[in-house]
TORMISE-252641 format. One record per residue: residue in one letter; x, y, z of N, C-alpha, C in turn. Coordinates in steps of 0.2 Angstrom, whole numbers, plus 5000, padded with zeros to 4 digits. Each point is the difference from the previous one (the first is absolute). Layout:
[a,[X,Y,Z],[X,Y,Z],[X,Y,Z]]
...
This chain:
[x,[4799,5042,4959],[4996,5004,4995],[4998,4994,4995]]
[x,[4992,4999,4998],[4997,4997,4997],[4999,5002,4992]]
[x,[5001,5000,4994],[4996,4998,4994],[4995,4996,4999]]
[x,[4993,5000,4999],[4997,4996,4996],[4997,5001,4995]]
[x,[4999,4997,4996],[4997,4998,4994],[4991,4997,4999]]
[x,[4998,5005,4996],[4992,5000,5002],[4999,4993,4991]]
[x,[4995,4997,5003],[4998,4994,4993],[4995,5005,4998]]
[x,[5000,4998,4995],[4994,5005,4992],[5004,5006,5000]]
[x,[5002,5005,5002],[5000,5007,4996],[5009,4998,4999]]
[x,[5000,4995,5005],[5009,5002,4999],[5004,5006,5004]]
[x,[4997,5002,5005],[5004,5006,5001],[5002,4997,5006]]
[x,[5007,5006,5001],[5004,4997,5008],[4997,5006,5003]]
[x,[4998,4997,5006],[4997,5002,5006],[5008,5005,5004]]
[x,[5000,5004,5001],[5006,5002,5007],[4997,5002,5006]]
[x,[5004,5002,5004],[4997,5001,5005],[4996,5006,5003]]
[x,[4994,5000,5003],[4996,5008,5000],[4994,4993,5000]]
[x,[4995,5005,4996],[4991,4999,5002],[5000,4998,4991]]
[x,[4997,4993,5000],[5000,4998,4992],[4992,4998,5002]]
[x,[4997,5000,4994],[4993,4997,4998],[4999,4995,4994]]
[x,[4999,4995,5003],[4998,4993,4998],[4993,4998,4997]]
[x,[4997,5000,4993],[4992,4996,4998],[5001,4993,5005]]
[x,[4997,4999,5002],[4998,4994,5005],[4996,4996,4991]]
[x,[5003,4993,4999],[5000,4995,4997],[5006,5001,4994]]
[x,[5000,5006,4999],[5002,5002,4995],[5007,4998,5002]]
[x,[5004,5005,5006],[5005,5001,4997],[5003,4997,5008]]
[x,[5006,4998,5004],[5003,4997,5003],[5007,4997,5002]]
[x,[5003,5001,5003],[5007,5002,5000],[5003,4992,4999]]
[x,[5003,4997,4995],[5005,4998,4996],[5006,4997,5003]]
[x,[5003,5004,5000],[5010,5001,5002],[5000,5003,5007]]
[x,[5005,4997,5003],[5002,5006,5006],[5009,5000,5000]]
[x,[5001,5006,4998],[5008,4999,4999],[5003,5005,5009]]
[x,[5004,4998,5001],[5003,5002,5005],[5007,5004,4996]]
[x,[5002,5006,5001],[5005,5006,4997],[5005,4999,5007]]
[x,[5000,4995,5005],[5006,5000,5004],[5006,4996,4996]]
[x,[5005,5001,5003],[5006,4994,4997],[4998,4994,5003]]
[x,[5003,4995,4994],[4996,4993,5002],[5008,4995,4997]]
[x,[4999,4997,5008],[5005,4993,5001],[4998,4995,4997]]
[x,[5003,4998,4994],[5002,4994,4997],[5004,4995,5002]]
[x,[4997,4994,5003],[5007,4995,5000],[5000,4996,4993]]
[x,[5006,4999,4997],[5002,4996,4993],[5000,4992,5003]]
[x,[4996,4997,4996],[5002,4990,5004],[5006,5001,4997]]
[x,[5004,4995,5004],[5006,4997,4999],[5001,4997,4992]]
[x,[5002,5001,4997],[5002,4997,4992],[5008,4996,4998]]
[x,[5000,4995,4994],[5007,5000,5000],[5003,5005,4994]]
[x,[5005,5001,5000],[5003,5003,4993],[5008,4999,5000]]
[x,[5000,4999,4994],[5008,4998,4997],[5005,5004,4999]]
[x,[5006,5003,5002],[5004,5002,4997],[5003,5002,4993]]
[x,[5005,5005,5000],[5001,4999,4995],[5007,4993,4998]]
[x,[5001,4999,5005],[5006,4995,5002],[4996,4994,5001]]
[x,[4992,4997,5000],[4998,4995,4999],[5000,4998,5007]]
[x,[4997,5002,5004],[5001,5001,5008],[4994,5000,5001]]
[x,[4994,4997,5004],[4994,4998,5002],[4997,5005,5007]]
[x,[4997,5005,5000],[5000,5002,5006],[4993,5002,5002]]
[x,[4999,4999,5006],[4993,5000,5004],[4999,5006,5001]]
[x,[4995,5006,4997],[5002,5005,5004],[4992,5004,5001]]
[x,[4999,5003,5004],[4995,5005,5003],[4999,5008,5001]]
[x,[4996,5006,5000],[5000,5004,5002],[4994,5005,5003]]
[x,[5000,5005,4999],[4996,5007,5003],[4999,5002,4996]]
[x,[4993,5002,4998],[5000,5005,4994],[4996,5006,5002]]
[x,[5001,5006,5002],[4995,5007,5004],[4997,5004,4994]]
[x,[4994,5000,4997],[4999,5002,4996],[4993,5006,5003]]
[x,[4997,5006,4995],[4995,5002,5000],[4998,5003,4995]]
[x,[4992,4999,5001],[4995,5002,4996],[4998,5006,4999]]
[x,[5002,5004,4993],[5004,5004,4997],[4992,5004,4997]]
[x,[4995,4997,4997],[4996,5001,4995],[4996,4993,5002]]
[x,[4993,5003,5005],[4995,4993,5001],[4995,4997,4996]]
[x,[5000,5006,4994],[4995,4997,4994],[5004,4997,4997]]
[x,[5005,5001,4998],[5004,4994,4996],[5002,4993,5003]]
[x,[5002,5000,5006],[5001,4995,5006],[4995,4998,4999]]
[x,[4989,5001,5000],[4997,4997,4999],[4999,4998,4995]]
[x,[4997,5004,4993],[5001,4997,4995],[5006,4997,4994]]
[x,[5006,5001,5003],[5006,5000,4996],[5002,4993,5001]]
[x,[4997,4997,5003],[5005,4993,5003],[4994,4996,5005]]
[x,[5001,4993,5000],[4990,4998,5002],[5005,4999,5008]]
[x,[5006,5000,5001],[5002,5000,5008],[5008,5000,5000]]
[x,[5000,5007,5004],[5006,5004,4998],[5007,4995,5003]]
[x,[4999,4998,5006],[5004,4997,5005],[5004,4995,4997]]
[x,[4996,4999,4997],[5000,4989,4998],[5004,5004,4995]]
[x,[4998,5004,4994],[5006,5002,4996],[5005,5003,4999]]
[x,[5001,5003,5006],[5006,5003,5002],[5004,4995,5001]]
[x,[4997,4996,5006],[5005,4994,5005],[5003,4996,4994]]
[x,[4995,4998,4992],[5004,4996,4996],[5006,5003,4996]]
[x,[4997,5006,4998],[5004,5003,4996],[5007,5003,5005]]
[x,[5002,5001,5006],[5005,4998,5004],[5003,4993,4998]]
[x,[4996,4995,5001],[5003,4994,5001],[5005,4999,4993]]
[x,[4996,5002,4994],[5005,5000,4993],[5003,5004,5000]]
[x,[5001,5005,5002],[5005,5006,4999],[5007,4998,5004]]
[x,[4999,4996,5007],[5005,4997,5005],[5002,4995,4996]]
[x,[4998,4995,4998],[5003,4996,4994],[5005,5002,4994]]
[x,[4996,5005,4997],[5002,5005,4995],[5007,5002,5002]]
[x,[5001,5003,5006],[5004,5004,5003],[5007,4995,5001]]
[x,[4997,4996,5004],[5004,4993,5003],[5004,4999,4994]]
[x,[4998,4998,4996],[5001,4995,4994],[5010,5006,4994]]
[x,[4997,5007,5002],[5007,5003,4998],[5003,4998,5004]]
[x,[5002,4998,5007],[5006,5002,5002],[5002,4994,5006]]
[x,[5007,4999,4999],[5004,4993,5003],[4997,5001,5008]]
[x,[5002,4994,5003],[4999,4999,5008],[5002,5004,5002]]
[x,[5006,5003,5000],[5005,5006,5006],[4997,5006,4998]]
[x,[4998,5002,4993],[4996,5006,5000],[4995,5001,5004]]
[x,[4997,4995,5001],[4991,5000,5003],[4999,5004,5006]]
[x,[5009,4997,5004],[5002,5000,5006],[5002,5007,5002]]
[x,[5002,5003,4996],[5005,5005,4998],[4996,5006,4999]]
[x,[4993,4999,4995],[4998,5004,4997],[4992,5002,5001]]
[x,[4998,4996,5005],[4993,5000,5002],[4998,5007,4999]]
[x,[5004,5006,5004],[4996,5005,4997],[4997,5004,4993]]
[x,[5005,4999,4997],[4997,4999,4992],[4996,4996,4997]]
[x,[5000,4994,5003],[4995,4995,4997],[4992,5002,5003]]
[x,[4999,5003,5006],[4995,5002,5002],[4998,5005,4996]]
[x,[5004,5006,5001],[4998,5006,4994],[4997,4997,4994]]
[x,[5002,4994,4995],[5001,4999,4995],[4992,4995,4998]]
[x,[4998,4997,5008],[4995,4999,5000],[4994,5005,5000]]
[x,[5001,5006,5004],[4996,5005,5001],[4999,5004,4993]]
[x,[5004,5001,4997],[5000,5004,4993],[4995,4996,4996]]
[x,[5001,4992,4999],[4997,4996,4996],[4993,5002,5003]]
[x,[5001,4997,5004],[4990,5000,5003],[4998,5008,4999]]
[x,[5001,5003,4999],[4998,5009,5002],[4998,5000,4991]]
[x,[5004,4998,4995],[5000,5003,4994],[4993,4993,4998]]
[x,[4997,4995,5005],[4997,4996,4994],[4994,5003,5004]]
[x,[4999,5000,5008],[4992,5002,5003],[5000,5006,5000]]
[x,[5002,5004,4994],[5000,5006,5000],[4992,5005,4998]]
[x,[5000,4993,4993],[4990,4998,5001],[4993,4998,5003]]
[x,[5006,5000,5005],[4995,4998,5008],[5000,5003,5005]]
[x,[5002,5007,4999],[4998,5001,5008],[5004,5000,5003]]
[x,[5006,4997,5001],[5002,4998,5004],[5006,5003,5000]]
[x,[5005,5002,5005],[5007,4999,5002],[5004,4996,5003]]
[x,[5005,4999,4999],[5007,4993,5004],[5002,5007,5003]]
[x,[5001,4999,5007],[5002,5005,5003],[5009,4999,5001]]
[x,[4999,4992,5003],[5008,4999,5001],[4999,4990,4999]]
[x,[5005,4995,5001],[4999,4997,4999],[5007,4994,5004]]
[x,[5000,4996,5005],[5003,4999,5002],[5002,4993,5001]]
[x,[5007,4995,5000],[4999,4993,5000],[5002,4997,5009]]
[x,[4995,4997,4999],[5000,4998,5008],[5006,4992,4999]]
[x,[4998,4997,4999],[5007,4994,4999],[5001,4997,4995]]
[x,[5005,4998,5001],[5003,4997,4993],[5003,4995,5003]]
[x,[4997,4991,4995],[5003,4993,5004],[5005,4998,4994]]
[x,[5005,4999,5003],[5005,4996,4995],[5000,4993,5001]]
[x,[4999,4995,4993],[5002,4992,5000],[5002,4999,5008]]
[x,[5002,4994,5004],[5005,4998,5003],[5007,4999,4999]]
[x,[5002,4995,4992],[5005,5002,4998],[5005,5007,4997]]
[x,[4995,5004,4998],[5001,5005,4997],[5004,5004,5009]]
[x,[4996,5000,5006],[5004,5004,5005],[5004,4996,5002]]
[x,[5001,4994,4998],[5008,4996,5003],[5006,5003,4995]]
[x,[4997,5001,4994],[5006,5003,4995],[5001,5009,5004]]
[x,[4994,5001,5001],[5003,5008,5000],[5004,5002,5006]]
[x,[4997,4995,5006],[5004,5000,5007],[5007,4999,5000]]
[x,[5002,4994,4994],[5006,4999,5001],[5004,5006,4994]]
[x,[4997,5002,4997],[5003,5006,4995],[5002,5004,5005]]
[x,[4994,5003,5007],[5001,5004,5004],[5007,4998,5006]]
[x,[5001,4992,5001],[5005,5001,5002],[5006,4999,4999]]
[x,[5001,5000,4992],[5006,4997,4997],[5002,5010,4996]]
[x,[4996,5004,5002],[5000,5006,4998],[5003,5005,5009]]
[x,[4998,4998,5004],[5003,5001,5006],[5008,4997,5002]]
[x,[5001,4994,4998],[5006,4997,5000],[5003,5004,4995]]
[x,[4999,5001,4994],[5004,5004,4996],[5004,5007,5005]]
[x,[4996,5004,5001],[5000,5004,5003],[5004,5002,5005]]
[x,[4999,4993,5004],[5005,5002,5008],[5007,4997,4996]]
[x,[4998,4995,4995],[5008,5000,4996],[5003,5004,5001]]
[x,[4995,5006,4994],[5008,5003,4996],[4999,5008,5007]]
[x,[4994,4999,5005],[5004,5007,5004],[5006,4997,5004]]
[x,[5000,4992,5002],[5004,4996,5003],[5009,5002,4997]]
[x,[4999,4997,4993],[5007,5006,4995],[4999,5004,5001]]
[x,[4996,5005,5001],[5001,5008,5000],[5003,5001,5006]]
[x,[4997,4998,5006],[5005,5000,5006],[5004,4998,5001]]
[x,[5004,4995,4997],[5007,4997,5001],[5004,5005,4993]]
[x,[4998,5003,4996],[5002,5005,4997],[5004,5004,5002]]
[x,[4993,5005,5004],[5002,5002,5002],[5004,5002,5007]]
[x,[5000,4995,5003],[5006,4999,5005],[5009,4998,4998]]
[x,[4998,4998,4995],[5006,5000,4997],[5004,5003,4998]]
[x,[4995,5006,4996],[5002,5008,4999],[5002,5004,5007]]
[x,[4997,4998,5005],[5002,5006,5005],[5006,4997,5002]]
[x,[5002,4992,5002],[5005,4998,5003],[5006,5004,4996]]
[x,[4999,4998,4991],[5007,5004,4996],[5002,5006,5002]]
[x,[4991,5004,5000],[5002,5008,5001],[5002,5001,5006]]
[x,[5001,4994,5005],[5000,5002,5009],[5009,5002,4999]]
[x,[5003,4990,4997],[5007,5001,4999],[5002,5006,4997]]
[x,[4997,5003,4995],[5004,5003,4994],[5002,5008,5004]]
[x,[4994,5000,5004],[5001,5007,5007],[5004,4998,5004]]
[x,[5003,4994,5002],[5004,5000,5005],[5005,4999,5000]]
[x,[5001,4996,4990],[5009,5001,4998],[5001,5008,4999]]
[x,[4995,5005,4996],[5000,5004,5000],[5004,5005,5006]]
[x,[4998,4998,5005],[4999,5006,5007],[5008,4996,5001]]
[x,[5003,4992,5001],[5004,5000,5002],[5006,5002,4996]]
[x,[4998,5000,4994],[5007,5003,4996],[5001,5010,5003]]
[x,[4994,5002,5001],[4999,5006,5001],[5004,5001,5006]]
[x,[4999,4995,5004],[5004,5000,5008],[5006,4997,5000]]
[x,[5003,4998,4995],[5006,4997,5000],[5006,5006,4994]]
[x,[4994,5003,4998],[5003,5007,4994],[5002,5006,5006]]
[x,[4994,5000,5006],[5003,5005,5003],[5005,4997,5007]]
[x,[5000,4994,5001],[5005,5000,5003],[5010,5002,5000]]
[x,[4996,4997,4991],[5008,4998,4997],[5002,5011,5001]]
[x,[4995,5003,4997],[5003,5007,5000],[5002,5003,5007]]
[x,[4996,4998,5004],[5002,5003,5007],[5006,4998,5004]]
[x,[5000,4991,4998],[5008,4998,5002],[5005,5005,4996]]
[x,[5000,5000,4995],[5006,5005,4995],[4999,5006,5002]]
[x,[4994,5003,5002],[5004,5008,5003],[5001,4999,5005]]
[x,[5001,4994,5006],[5002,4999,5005],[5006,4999,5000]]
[x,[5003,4996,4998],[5006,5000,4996],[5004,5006,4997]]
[x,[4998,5003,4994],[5001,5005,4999],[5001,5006,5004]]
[x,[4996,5000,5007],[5000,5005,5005],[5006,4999,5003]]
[x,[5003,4990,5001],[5004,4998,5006],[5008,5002,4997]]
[x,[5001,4998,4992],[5004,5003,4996],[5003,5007,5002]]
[x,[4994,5005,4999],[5000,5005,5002],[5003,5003,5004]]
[x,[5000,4996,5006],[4998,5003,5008],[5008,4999,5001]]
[x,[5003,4991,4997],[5008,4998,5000],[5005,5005,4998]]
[x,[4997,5003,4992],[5006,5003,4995],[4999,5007,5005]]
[x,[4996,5001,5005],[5000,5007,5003],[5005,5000,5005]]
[x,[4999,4995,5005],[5000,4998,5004],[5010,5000,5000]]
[x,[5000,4995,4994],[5008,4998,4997],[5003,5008,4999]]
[x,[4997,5002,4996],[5003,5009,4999],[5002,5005,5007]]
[x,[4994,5000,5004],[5000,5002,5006],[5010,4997,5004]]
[x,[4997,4995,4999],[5006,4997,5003],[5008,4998,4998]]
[x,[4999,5002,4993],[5009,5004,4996],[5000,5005,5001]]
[x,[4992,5005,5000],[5004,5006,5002],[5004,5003,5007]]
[x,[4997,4995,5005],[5003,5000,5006],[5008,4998,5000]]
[x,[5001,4993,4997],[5006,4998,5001],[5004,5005,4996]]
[x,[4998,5002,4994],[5006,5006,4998],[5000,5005,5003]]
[x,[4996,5004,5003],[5001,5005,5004],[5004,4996,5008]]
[x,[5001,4996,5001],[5004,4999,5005],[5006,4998,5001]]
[x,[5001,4997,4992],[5005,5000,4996],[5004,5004,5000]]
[x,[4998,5008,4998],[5005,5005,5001],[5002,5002,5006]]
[x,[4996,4999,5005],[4999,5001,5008],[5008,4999,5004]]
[x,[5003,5002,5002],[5008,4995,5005],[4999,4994,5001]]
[x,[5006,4997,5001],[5000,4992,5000],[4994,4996,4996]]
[x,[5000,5004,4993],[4995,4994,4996],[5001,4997,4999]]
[x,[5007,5000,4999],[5003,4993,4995],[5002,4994,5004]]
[x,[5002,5001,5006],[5000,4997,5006],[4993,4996,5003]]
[x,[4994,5005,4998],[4994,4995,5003],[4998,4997,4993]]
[x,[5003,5002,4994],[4999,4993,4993],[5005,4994,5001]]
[x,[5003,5001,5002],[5006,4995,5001],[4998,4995,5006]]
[x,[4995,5002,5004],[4997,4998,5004],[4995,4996,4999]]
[x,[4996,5004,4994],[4993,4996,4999],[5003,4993,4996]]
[x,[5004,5001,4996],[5002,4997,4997],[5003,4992,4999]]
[x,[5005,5001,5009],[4998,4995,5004],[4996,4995,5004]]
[x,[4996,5006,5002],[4996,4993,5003],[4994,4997,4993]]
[x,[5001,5002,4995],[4996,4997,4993],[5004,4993,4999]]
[x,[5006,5003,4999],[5006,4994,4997],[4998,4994,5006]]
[x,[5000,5003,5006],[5000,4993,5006],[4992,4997,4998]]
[x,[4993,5004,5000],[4994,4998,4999],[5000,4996,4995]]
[x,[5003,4999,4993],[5001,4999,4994],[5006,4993,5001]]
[x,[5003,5000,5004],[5006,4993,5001],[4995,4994,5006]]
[x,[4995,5005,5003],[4997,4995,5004],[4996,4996,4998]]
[x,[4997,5004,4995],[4993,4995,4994],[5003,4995,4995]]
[x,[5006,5002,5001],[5001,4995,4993],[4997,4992,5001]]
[x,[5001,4997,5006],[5000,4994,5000],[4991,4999,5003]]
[x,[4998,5005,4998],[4991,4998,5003],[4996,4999,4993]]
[x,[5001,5003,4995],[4997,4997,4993],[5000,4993,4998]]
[x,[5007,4999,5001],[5002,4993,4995],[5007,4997,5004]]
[x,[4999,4993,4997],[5006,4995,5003],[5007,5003,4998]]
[x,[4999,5004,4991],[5007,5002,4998],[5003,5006,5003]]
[x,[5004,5000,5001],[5003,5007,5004],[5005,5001,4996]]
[x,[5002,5006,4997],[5004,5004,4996],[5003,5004,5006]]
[x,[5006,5003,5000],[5004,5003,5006],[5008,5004,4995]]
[x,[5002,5007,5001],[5003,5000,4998],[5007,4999,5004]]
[x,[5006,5001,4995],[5006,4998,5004],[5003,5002,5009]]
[x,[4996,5007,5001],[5004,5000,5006],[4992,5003,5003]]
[x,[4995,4997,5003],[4993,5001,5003],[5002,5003,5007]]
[x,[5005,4999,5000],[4999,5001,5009],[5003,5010,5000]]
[x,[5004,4999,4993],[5005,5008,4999],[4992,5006,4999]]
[x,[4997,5000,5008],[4995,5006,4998],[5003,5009,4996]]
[x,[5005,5000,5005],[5006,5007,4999],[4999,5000,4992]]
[x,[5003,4995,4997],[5001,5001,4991],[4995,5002,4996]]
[x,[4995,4996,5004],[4993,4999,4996],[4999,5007,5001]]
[x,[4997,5001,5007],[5000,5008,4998],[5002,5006,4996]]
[x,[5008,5000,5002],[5005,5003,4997],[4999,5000,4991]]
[x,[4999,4993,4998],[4997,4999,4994],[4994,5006,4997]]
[x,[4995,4999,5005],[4993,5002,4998],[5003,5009,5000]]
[x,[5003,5001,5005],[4999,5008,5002],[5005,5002,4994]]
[x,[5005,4996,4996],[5003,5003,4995],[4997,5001,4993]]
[x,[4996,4996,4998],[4993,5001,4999],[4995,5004,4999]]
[x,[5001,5002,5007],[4995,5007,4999],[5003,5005,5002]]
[x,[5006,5000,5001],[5006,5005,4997],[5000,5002,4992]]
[x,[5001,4995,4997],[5000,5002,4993],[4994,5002,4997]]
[x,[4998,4999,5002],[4992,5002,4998],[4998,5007,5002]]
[x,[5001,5000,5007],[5001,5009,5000],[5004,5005,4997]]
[x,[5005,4997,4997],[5004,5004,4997],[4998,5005,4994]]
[x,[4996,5005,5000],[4994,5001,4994],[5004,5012,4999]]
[x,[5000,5000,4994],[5002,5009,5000],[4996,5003,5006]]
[x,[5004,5006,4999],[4997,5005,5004],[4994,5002,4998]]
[x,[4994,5001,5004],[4994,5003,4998],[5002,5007,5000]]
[x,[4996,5004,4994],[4999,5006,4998],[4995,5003,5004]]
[x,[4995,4997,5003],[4997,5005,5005],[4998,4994,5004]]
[x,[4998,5006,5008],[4999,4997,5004],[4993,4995,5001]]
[x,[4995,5004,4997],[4994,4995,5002],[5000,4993,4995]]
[x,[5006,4999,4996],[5000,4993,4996],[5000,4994,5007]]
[x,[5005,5002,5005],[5003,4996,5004],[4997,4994,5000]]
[x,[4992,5000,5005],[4996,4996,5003],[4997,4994,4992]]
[x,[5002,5004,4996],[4996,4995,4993],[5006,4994,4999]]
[x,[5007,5005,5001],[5003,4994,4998],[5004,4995,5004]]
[x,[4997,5004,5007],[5001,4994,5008],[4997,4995,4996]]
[x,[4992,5002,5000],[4998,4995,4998],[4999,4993,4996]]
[x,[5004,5005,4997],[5000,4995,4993],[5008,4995,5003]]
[x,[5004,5003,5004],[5005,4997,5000],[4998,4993,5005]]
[x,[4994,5003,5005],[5000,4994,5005],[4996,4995,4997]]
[x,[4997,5001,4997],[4996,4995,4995],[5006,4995,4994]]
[x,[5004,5003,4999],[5007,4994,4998],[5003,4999,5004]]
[x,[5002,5002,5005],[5002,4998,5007],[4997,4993,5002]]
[x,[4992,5002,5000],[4999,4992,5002],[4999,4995,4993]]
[x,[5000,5003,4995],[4998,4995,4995],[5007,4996,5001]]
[x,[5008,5006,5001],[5006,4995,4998],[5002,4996,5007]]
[x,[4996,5001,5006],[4999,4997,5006],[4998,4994,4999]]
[x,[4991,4998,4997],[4997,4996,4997],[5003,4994,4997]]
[x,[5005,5002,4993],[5001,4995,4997],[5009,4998,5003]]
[x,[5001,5002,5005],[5007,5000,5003],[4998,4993,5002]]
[x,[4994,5002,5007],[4996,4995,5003],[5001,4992,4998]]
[x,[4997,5002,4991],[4995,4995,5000],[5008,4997,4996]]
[x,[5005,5005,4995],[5006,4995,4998],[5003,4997,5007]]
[x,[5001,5003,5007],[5003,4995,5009],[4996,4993,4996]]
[x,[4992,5001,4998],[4998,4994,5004],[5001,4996,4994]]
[x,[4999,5001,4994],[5004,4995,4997],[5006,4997,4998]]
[x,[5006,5003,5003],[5005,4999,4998],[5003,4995,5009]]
C-alpha cells in the first residue's frame, strides 16, 4: 500500500480515484506503509568497563503517519538509522562487557523504546530492533577465553572434591553397615549358642534325674545292694587304671590291690547313709530313695577322689 503526497494543496493522496490540476499540483513523497528493514553500519561503542567494541544491527521499522514521515523529517531512514546508532552507544556505554553478553535482550528493548518515544513525530514506528554482531579487541578475547577456562578448571575442581567426598562418605557409611550387621550377627549368635546350651543343660539335669530315678527304684528291688557293690567295683578298678595316664606322679593308697576292703569300705558308706527313720507314709519313699542315691554317689565321689589322693 502506497501513500502519496500531492505538492501545492498539500494533501495525501490514498488509495482509490484522486484528481490532480495538471501544473499545479503533483505527487511529491511516496511513502511505502509496509515494514521496512533497516541495516545499522557497524559502529564502535565503549563500555561501561572501558572496553571498545565494534558492533552492528537490524532495525524493522514502519510508517505509521505518511504526512508526518513526509513533512516531519526531510528523510525518515537516514534518521531513524542515526538515531539508532546513538541510542546503541547510549545503551552500550550503562553497561559492563559480561552484561552486553548476558543481557542483549534488554538492551534491544531499551533501544526500541528510545527510538519509538523520539520518531514519535515522525510517523514512524521501531517495531523491534536487533544486534547482529558484536567484535571484541583481540586482547580483550585472549582475557575472556582464558577467564572461560580458568572458570571450567574451577569447576571440574571443586565437582572433582565433590566426588571424592563423596565417595568417602559412602565408603564410611558402607563400613559403618557392616560393623553394624556383624555385631548384629555375632549378637545373635552369642544368644543362640546360650540357649543351645541352656537346652544341652537342660536335656543333662533331665536326663541325670531320669537316671537316679531308676537306680533308686532298683535299689529297692532284691540283690540291690549286691548289684551296688558291684557297680562300685568296677569304678574303683576303672579309677586305679587311670591314675597313671594323667601325670608322672602317682599317688596309690596303702593296700591298692585290697579291692574286697575298698568295697567293703564304700558299701559301709552307703550303709550308713541309709540308715535314715521310718517314713510316715508311703508315697515319701521314691523322694527319699532319691535323695539317698544322690549322697550315695556324692560319698562314692569323694571316696574316689580321697583313693586317689592318698
Amino acid at each position: 500500500m502506497l501513500a502519496r503526497a500531492a505538492r501545492g494543496t498539500g494533501a495525501l493522496l490514498l488509495k482509490g480515484l484522486n484528481i490532480l490540476i495538471p501544473v499545479l499540483d503533483r505527487i511529491r513523497y511516496v511513502q511505502s506503509l509496509k515494514e521496512i528493514v533497516i541495516n545499522v553500519p557497524e559502529q564502535s561503542a565503549v563500555t561501561l568497563d572501558n572496553v571498545t567494541l565494534q558492533i552492528d544491527g537490524v532495525l524493522y521499522l514502519r510508517i505509521m503517519d505518511p504526512y508526518k514521515a513526509s513533512y516531519g523529517v526531510e528523510d525518515p531512514e537516514y534518521a531513524v538509522t542515526q538515531l539508532a546508532q546513538t541510542t546503541m552507544r547510549s545503551e552500550l556505554g550503562k553497561l559492563s562487557l559480561d552484561k552486553v553478553f548476558r543481557e542483549r535482550e534488554s538492551l534491544n528493548a531499551s533501544i526500541v523504546d528510545a527510538i519509538n518515544q523520539a520518531a514519535d513525530c515522525w510517523g514512524i514506528r521501531c517495531l523491534r530492533y536487533e544486534i547482529k554482531d558484536i567484535h571484541v579487541p583481540p586482547r580483550v578475547k585472549e582475557s575472556m577465553q582464558m577467564q572461560v577456562e580458568a572458570e571450567r578448571r574451577k569447576r571440574a575442581t571443586v565437582l572433582e572434591s565433590e566426588g571424592t567426598r563423596e565417595s568417602a562418605i559412602n565408603v564410611a557409611e558402607g563400613k559403618k553397615q557392616a560393623q553394624i550387621l556383624a555385631s548384629e550377627a555375632e549378637k545373635a549368635e552369642q544368644i543362640n549358642q546360650a540357649a543351645g546350651e541352656a537346652s544341652a543343660v537342660l536335656a543333662k539335669a533331665k536326663a541325670k534325674a531320669e537316671a537316679i530315678r531308676i537306680l533308686a527304684a532298683a535299689l529297692t528291688q532284691h540283690n540291690g545292694d549286691a548289684a551296688a557293690s558291684l557297680t562300685v567295683a568296677e569304678q574303683y578298678v576303672s579309677a586305679f587304671s587311670k591314675l597313671a595316664k594323667d601325670s608322672n606322679t602317682i599317688l596309690l593308697p596303702s593296700n591298692p590291690g585290697d579291692v574286697t576292703s575298698m568295697v567293703a569300705q564304700a558299701m559301709g558308706v552307703y550303709g550308713a547313709l541309709t540308715k535314715a527313720p521310718v517314713p510316715e507314709a508311703q508315697d515319701s519313699v521314691s523322694s527319699r530313695s532319691s535323695r539317698d542315691v544322690r549322697s550315695t554317689d556324692a560319698s562314692l565321689d569323694e571316696e574316689l577322689d580321697r583313693v586317689k589322693m592318698s
